[in-house]
Structure formats: structure tokens, C-alpha cells
ZAMARGU-4260 file (C-alpha; in steps of 0.2 Angstrom, whole numbers, plus 5000, padded with zeros to 4 digits):
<rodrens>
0) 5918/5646/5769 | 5914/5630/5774 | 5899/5629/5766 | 5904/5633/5750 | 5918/5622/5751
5) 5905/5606/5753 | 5895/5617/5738 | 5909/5616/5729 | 5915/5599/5734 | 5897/5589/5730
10) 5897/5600/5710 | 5916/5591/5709 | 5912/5576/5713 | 5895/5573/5703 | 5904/5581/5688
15) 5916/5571/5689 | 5906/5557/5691 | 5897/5561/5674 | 5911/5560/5665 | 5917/5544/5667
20) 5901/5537/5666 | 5899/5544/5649 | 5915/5539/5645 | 5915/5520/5650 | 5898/5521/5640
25) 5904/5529/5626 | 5919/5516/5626 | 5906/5499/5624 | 5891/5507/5619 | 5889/5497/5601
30) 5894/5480/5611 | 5882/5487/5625 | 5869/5487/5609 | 5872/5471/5602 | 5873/5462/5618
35) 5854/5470/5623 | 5849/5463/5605 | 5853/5448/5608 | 5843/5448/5624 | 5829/5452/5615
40) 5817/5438/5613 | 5803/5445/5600 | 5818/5446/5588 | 5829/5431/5585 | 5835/5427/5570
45) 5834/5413/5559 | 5846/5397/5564 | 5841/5403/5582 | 5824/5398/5583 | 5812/5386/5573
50) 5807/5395/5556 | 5788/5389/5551 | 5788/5383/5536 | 5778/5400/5529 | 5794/5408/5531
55) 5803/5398/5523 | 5793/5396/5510 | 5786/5381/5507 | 5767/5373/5507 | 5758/5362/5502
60) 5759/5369/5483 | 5778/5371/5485 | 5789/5359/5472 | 5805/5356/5481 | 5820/5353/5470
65) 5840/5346/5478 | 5845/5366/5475 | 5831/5373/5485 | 5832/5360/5498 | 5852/5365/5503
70) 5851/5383/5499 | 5837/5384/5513 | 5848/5373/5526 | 5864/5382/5525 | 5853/5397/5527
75) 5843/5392/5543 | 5850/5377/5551 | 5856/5378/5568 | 5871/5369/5564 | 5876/5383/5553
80) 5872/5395/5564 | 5880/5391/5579 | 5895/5387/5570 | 5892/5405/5563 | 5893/5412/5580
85) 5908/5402/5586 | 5917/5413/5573 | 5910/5429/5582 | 5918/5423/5596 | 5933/5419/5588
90) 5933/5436/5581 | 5931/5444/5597 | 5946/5434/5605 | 5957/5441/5595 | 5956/5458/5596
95) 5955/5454/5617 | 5971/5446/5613 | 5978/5460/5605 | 5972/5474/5616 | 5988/5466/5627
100) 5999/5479/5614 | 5991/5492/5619 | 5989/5502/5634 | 5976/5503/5649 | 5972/5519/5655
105) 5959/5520/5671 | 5952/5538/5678 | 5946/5540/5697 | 5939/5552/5705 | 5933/5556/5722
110) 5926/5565/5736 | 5928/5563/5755 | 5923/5570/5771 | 5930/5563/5786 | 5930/5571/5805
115) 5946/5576/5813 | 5944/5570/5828 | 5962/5570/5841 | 5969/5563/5859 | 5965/5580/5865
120) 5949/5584/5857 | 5941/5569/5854 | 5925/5577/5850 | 5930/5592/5841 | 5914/5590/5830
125) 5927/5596/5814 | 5925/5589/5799 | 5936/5592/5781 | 5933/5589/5765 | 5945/5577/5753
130) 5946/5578/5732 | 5956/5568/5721 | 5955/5566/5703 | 5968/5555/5692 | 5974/5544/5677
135) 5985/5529/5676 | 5991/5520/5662 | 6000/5504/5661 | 6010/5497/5645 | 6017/5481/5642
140) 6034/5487/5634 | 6041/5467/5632 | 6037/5449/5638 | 6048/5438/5628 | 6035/5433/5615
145) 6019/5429/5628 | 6008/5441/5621 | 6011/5437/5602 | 6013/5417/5607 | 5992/5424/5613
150) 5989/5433/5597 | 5995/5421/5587 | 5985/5407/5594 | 5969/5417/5595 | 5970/5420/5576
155) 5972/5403/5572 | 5959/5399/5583 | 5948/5409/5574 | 5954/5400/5557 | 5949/5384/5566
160) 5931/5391/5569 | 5928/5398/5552 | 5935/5380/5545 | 5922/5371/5556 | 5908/5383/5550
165) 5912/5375/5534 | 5913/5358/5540 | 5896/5362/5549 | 5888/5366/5531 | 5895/5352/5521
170) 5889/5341/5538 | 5872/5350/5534 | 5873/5349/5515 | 5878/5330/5515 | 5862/5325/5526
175) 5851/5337/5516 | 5858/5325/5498 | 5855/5312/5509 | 5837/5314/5516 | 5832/5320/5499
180) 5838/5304/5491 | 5831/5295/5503 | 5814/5302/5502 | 5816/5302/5483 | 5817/5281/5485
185) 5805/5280/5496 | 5794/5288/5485 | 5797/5278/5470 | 5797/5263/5479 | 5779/5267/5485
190) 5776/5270/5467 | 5783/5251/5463 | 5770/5243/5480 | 5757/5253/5470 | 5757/5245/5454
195) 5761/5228/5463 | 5744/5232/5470 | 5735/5236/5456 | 5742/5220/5446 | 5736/5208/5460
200) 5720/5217/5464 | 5717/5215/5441 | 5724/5196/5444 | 5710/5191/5459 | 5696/5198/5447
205) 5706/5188/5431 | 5706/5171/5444 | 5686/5174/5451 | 5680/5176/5435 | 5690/5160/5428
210) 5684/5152/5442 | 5666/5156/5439 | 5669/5148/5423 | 5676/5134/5431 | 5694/5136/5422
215) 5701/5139/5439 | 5701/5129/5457 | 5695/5138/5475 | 5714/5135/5478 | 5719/5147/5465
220) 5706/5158/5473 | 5713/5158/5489 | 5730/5161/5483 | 5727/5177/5472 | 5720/5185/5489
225) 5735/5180/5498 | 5747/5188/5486 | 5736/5203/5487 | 5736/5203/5506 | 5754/5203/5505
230) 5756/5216/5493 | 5746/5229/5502 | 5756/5223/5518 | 5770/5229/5507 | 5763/5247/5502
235) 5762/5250/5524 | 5779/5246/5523 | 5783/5255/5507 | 5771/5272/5516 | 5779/5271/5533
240) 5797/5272/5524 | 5790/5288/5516 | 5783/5296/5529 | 5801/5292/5540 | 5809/5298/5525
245) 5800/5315/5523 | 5800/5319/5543 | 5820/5316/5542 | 5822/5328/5525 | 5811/5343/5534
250) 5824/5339/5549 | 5837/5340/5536 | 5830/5358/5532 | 5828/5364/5550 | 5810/5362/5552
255) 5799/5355/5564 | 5782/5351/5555 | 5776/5346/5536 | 5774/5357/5526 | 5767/5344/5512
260) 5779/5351/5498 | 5783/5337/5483 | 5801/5335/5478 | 5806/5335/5462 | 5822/5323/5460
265) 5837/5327/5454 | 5845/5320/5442 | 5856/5306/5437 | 5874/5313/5441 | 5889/5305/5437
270) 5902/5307/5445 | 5922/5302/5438 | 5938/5304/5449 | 5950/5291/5455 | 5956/5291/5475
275) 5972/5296/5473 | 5966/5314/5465 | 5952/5316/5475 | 5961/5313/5492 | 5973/5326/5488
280) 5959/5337/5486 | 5951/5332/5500 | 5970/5335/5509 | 5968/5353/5503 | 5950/5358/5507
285) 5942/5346/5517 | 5936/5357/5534 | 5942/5345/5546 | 5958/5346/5537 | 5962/5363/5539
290) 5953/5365/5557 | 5966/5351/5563 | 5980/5362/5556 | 5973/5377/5562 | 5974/5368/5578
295) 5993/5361/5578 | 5998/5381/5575 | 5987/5384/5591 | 5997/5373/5601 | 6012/5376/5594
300) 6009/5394/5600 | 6004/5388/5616 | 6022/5382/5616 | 6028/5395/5614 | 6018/5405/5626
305) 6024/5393/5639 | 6042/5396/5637 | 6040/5414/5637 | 6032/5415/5653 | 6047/5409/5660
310) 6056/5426/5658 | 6052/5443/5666 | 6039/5454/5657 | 6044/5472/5657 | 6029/5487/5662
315) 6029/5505/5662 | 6018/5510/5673 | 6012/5531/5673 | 6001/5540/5683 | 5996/5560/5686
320) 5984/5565/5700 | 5977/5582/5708 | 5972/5579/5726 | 5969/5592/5744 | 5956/5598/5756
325) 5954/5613/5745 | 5953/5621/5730 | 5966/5621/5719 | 5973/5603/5720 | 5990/5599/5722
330) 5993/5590/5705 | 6007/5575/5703 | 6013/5566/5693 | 6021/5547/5692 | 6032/5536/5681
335) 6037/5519/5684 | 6045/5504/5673 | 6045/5486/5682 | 6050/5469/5680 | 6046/5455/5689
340) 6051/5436/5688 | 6047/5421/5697 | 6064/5414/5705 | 6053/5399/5711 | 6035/5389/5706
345) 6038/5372/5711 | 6043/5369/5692 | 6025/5373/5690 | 6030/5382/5674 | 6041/5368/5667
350) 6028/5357/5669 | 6017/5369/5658 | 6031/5369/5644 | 6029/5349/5645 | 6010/5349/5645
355) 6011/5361/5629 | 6023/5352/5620 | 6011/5336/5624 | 5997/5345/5616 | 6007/5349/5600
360) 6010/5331/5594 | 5992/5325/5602 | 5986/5340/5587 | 5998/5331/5575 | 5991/5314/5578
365) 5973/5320/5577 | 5977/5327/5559 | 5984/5310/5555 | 5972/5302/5561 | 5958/5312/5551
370) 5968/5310/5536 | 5966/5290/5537 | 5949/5291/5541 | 5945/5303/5527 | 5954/5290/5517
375) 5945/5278/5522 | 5928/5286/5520 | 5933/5291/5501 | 5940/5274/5496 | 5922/5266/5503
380) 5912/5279/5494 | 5921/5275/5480 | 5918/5257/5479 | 5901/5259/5482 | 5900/5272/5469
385) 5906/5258/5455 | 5896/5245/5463 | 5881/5254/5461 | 5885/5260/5445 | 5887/5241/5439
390) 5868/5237/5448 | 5860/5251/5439 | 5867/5245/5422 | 5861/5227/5429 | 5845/5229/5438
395) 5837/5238/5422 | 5843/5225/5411 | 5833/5213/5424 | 5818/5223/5424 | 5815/5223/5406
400) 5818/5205/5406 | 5806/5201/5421 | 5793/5215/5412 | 5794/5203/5396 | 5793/5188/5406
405) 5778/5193/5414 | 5769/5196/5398 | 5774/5181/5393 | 5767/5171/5408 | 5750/5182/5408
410) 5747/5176/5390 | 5750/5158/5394 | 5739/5161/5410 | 5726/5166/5399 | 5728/5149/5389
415) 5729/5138/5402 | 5745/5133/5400 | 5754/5141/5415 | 5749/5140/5432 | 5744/5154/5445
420) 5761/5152/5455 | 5770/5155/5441 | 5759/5169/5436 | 5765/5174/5453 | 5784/5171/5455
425) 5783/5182/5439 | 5772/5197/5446 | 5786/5194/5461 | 5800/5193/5450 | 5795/5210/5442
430) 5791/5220/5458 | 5807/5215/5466 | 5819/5220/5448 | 5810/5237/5449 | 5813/5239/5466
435) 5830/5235/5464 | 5833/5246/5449 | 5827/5260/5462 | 5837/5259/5475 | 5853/5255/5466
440) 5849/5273/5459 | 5848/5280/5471 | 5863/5272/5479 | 5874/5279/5467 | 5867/5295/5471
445) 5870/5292/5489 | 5887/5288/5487 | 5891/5302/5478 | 5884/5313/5491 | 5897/5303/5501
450) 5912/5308/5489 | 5909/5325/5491 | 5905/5326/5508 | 5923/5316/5509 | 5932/5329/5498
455) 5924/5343/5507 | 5911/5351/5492 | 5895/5358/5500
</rodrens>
């Protein structure tokens, strides 16, 4: 009998055993999944890892336009994607947070054999077998507002990190307008030290051969080389600003290499609004905005979180069992409902309501003070965006007239009647009223990237 007793103690217990295993898998298993996938290193995604420029698309062949150029960072930055994955996070906090309405329910089982040793028989050699098999469940029947003070700041926590995904892609679309505009400079400015090349490279053959006719001095000679000298100085400069330019745009992407793509410039935008409308736009969309806000709500539930766990929570607590040294096992069942309160912390708890309530109005004073600094960035950009608008209408005006001057000077070169520094403070005088007509292009540009990264607009 007592073998079939242990028989049937050992099938018990590993059945049993089974099924709660397979019912704690069954309970995570698609978390379980996911988690093991993330594991996996021969398959992370994009924003995760470095993409090769292959994947992304882009060679040596490749024309990369403004629309391309952000549509492939908001897809695989690692900005965005982190930022994408502190939303998962926030998404899981809240359904931890609210799991706190609902019940937990654990299953034990077990099986035991113990000797039965005495005073008088000390070695008996008996031994006895010991079964039990149960559930409890505990619920949370009231606590004053804790657990929905919880639920209420985890959602807004997760509002917060979905606002700051969006601050993260106007963060990444704003460098990208950047990097493109400055690698768009860059390159026309290389185009301006070009042609300043090829001008005073056509200008030292115009002076040797005047000075093989004797029209011209050794001096004037001397002086062409120089200004050529100086002008190829200025083309290194001019293709080390590119290639500084082009290494911060593929950075800008989310790269790690060239891929040797050409840009193709976008174009001349012009961009109206005054500061007053565009503030309260920004007031309204602008990431940081509504993270900030997102984040006074949190602490303002953290408040009242604070408070509530000064009163008693109220807990119904249940229970059924089967237990015995044989088979069948008495069955029970239990039922409690408790409250507990702390009569004394050491005002530890009051303290907690002062530190939450300090909390609050440091939330309210960031928000004010991003608000001032957003109105300060969108006033700046502003102003630069007139000035600039005022240079570009100025430096082409100053181009043409240095272009026509320097025909003009050419011509009396070739007469004799104007002398090769003049000939050069033209040639000068024209490079730099290009150059300036360039960048104060594509400083408008810039500072309308700077507007809409101030107002929010990816």
C-alpha cells in the first residue's frame, strides 16, 4: 500500500508540476517571443545598428534630393528609434500600472515525504507522504486613489514619450535641413574657388604673354602667380568645407561611410509668418511643449498618489486548498478582507507629499521656461530670416555689379590703361559678391529650417 501510495504521490506531483509550468508559459509566452527576439543579434533592425549605405539605397549614382534625405533619417536614425522604443516602454508601464485593478491569483502544488521519527522511537525508520494543491487570489478592493494617482501618471508618462519621439524627429529633421544646406554651400562655394582658379590661372597666361611682349614688368609677373597661389589655397579651403559638410549630412542620415551620392538642392522657399502667430503654433505643437505638460500631469498625479498613501488600502484576500498524507485530500477553503495603516513613519510620508508638491511647480517652471526659450529661438530665427532675405536681394545686386566691373577693367587691362592690381581687386571683388550671394542663400534657408524646427514642423 505504501508503495502505491509514493506511485501515486510522484504522478501527483509531476502532473501537477506540468501544469503550472504550462500555465506560467502560456501566460507570457508572446512577451517570452519578443524578449528572445530581441536577443537575437543576426536580426536587428534598422535605427538599432548601422544601415550600409546599399540598404539604404544610395551609391555613387544616387541623386539625393531635401525629401529623400529626411525621409531616410526619420526612418533609420537612432535618435528615432530609441525614442520609438521609450514609447514601448511607456506602453508597457501602463498596462503594469493597471494590472493593480485587477486580481493576482498564484497556484502551488507540492509533494513531501518526511520520516516520523518520536521520543520513543527515535529510529522508527517510518516515513509518510504529504500532498497539497491550492489557489489564492488577492484583490485590491479600495486605496484612496493610489492606484489611479499610478495609472494616471503612467499614461501621461507615455504621452510624454510619444511627444518626445516627435521631438526626436524634428531634432533629426532640422540637422538633416541643416547638413543639407550646408553641404549644398559648401558645394557652390567650391564652384565660386573654381572659377576664381580658372580666371587667374587665364590672367597669368594673359600677363606672361604681355610680358613677353614687353607691355608688362616681371613685377606684374610675380603678382599674377601670387594671386593664383592664393586662390588655389582658397579652393583647399573651399574642398575641405565640402568634405566636412558631406561626412556631417551622411551623419545626419545615420550613416557611417560615403556613399558618393550628389545632392540635388532644394529650392528657394520662402517663408511668411509673423512671431506672435507662429509662437502660438509653436505653443500648441512644439514637442517639448506638450512633453513638459505631459509631465506637470505626471507630477501632479504623483501628488496625488502621495496623499493617498496616507490612508489604509482595503484587500480581499481568498484561498482554497486540498491537502493530507493520503488520497482524497481534505479540501479548504479561505476568505479574508484586511486593512492596514501606518499609525507612525517618522512623517516619512508627509515628507513625500512635500517632495511631490515640489516636483509639481519645478514641471511648471520648466514649461515656462521652454516657452521663453522657444520664444527666443523663433524671434532669432526670425530676424535672421529678414536679414538674410535683405542680403540675398543685396548680394545679387553686388554680384552683377562686380561681374560688369570686371569686364570693364579686363578691357582696359587689355589697352593699357588699368593696372594688374586693379585687374585684381576686381577679380577679388567678384569672387567675394558670389560667395556672398551664396551663403546669404543659403542662410535664408537655414533659418527657415530654424523656424520650423522652432514651431515644431518635421
Amino acid at each position: 500500500m505504501t508503495t502505491v501510495n509514493q506511485s501515486q504521490g510522484r504522478t501527483w506531483a509531476v502532473i501537477a508540476t506540468a501544469a503550472l509550468l504550462v500555465i506560467g508559459a502560456g501566460t507570457g509566452c508572446a512577451s517570452v517571443r519578443r524578449a528572445r527576439e530581441a536577443q537575437k543579434t543576426d536580426q536587428i533592425p534598422a535605427g538599432q545598428r548601422t544601415l550600409t549605405a546599399a540598404e539604404i539605397g544610395l551609391s555613387s549614382n544616387s541623386i539625393l534630393t531635401l525629401d529623400d534625405a529626411l525621409r531616410i533619417a526619420l526612418a533609420y536614425h537612432p535618435a528615432v528609434a530609441q525614442a520609438s522604443q521609450n514609447v514601448a516602454i511607456a506602453v508597457a508601464q501602463v498596462r503594469e500600472a493597471r494590472s493593480g485593478y485587477g486580481p493576482t491569483v498564484n497556484a502551488n502544488a507540492s509533494y513531501g515525504r518526511a520520516s516520523s521519527n518520536t521520543k520513543d522511537a527515535p529510529d522508527s525508520g517510518k516515513s509518510s507522504d504529504s500532498y497539497r494543491a491550492g489557489l489564492e487570489l488577492d484583490l485590491l478592493v479600495y486605496d484612496f486613489g493610489k492606484t489611479p494617482a499610478a495609472v494616471r501618471q503612467a499614461i501621461d508618462r507615455r504621452v510624454a514619450a510619444e511627444s518626445s519621439l516627435r521631438a526626436a524627429r524634428n531634432d533629426v529633421a532640422y540637422n538633416v535641413r541643416s547638413a543639407f544646406f550646408n553641404l549644398g554651400k559648401a558645394q557652390e562655394l567650391l564652384q565660386v574657388a573654381e572659377e576664381a582658379v580658372r580666371q587667374y590661372e587665364a590672367h597669368l597666361e594673359q600677363v606672361k604673354a604681355f610680358s613677353d611682349l614687353g607691355r608688362l614688368t616681371r613685377y606684374d609677373v610675380t603678382k599674377s602667380e601670387v594671386d593664383l597661389g592664393n586662390a588655389r589655397l582658397n579652393l583647399i579651403v573651399a574642398r575641405a568645407d565640402g568634405g566636412t559638410a558631406r561626412a556631417a549630412l551622411n551623419r545626419a542620415l545615420g550613416l557611417a561611410e560615403e556613399p558618393g551620392y550628389q545632392i540635388r538642392g532644394a529650392a528657394f522657399e520662402e517663408y511668411a509668418g509673423q512671431a506672435e502667430d507662429l509662437m502660438a503654433v509653436a505653443r500648441q505643437q512644439h514637442p517639448d511643449m506638450i512633453t513638459l505638460k505631459a509631465e506637470e500631469r505626471v507630477a501632479s498625479s504623483a501628488v496625488d498618489a502621495a496623499i493617498a498613501d496616507l490612508y489604509p488600502s482595503l484587500n480581499l484576500s481568498a484561498g482554497y486548498s486540498a491537502a493530507g498524507a493520503v488520497f482524497p485530500l481534505i479540501r479548504n477553503w479561505s476568505a479574508t478582507l484586511q486593512s492596514a495603516v501606518q499609525l507612525f513613519g517618522g512623517s516619512a510620508k508627509t515628507a513625500k507629499i512635500d517632495e511631490a508638491a515640489a516636483q509639481l511647480r519645478i514641471a511648471r517652471s520648466r514649461m515656462a521656461d521652454r516657452e521663453q526659450q522657444l520664444y527666443l529661438d523663433l524671434n532669432t530665427a526670425l530676424s535672421q530670416r529678414d536679414s538674410a532675405r535683405q542680403r540675398v536681394e543685396l548680394t545679387a545686386l553686388t554680384s552683377r555689379s562686380a561681374a560688369e566691373t570686371l569686364d570693364l577693367i579686363q578691357e582696359r587691362y587689355r589697352r593699357g590703361k588699368a593696372s594688374a592690381v586693379e585687374l585684381t581687386d576686381a577679380q577679388v571683388a567678384l569672387t567675394g559678391a558670389k560667395a556672398d550671394e551664396v551663403k546669404a542663400r543659403f542662410e535664408y534657408q537655414a533659418a527657415v529650417a530654424q523656424i520650423k524646427h522652432a514651431i515644431g514642423e518635421e
